[in-house]
C-alpha positions in Angstrom: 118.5 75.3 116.0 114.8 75.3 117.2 111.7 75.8 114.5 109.2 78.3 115.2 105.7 76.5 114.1 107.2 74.2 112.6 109.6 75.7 110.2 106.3 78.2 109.0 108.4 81.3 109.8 111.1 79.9 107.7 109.3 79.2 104.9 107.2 82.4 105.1 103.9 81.0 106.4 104.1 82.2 109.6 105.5 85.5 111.6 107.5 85.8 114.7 105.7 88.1 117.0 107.4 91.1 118.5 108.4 89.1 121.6 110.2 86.6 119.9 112.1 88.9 117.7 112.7 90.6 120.9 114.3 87.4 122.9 116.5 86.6 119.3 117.8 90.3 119.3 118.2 90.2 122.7 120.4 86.7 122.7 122.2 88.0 120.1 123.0 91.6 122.2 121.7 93.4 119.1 118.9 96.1 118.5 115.4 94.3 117.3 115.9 96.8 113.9 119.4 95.0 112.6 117.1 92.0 112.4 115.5 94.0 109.7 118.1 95.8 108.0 121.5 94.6 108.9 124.3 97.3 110.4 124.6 99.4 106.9 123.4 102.8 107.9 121.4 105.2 105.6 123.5 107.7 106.0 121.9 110.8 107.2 118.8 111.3 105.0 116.3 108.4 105.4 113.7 109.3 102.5 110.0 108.6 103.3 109.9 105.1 100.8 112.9 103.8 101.9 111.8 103.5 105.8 112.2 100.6 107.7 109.4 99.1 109.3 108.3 96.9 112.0 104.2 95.5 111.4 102.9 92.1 112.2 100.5 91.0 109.2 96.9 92.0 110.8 98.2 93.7 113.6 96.6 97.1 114.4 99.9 99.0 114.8 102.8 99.5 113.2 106.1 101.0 113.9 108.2 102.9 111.4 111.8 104.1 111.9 112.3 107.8 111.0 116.1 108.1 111.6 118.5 106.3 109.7 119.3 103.5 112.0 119.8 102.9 115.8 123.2 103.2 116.4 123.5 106.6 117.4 122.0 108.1 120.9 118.9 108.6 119.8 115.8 106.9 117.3 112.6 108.5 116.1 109.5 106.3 115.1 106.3 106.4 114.1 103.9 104.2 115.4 100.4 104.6 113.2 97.3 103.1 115.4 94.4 102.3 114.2 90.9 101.9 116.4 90.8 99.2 118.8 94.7 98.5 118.5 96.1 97.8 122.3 99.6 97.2 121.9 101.4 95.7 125.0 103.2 98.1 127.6 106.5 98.7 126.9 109.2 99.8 129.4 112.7 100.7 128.3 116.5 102.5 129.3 115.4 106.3 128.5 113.3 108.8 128.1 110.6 109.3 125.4 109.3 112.8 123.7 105.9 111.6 121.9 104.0 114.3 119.4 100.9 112.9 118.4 100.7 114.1 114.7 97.2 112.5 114.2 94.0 111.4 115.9 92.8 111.3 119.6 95.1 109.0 122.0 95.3 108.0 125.6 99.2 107.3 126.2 99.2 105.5 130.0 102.8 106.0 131.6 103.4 104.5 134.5 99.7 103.9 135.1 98.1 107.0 134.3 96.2 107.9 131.7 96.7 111.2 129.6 94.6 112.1 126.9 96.3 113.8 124.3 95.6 115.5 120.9 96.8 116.3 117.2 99.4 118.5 118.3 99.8 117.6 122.0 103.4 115.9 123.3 104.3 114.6 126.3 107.9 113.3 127.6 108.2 110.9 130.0 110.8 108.3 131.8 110.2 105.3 129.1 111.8 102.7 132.4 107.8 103.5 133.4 105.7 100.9 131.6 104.0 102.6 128.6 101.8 101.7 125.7 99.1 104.3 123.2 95.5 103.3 122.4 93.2 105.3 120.3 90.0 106.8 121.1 87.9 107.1 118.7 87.3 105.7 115.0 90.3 107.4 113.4 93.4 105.7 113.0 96.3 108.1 114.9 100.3 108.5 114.3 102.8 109.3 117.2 106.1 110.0 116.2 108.2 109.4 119.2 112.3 110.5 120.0 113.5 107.6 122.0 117.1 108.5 123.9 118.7 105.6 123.8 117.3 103.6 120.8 115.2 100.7 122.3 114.2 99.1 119.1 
């Protein structure tokens, strides 16, 4: 089996980026999130310490899974931003229902821009390129309902 760096991501000295955990998941025809927790479910109450999570050390973002798992039609995340994060568009099977919970956003979709604020949704077609940037100097939660789970 190939090394990433060298065997650093084995022995913990180095992280897989989101694309690479993308093209193992997607080689194995399994969700990116059983990479993280396996297939045991939660059950139906996922308490707020025992959320799984998705962060690259030093990355801007983060992504945290608010339903118990994504094996059922549907997934809810929050992805927390902070200032001058620029995650990479995403495009996904779906549609999306984003609530931003906190802070000043511009969600592109599909190209345009839509400034949205604490309290403001929007739901789009996720198979349109999409990705959330912050304006301003406060970091900013989505929480999103993805239908089906893409993660």
């Amino acid at each position: 089996m190939r090394s990433w760096a060298g065997g650093s991501v084995e022995r913990g000295i180095a992280y897989p980026s989101i694309m690479v955990l993308r093209s193992i998941a997607a080689a194995l025809e399994i969700p990116v999130f059983l990479l993280f927790t396996g297939r045991e479910s939660n059950g139906i109450v996922v308490r707020k310490r025992q959320r799984k999570m998705i962060r690259h050390p030093n990355a801007p973002y983060s992504y945290e899974l608010v339903s118990p798992d994504v094996q059922h039609r549907m997934e809810m995340i929050i992805m927390r931003l902070r200032p001058g994060a620029d995650p990479p568009p995403r495009a996904h099977e779906g549609e999306e229902c984003a609530l931003v919970l906190k802070g000043h956003v511009v969600l592109t979709v599909g190209g345009i821009d839509y400034e949205l604020n604490e309290g403001d949704s929007i739901y789009y077609n996720a198979g349109l390129p999409h990705r959330a940037r912050v304006i301003g100097e406060e970091e900013a939660e989505v929480v999103s309902a993805i239908t089906p789970p893409s993660f």
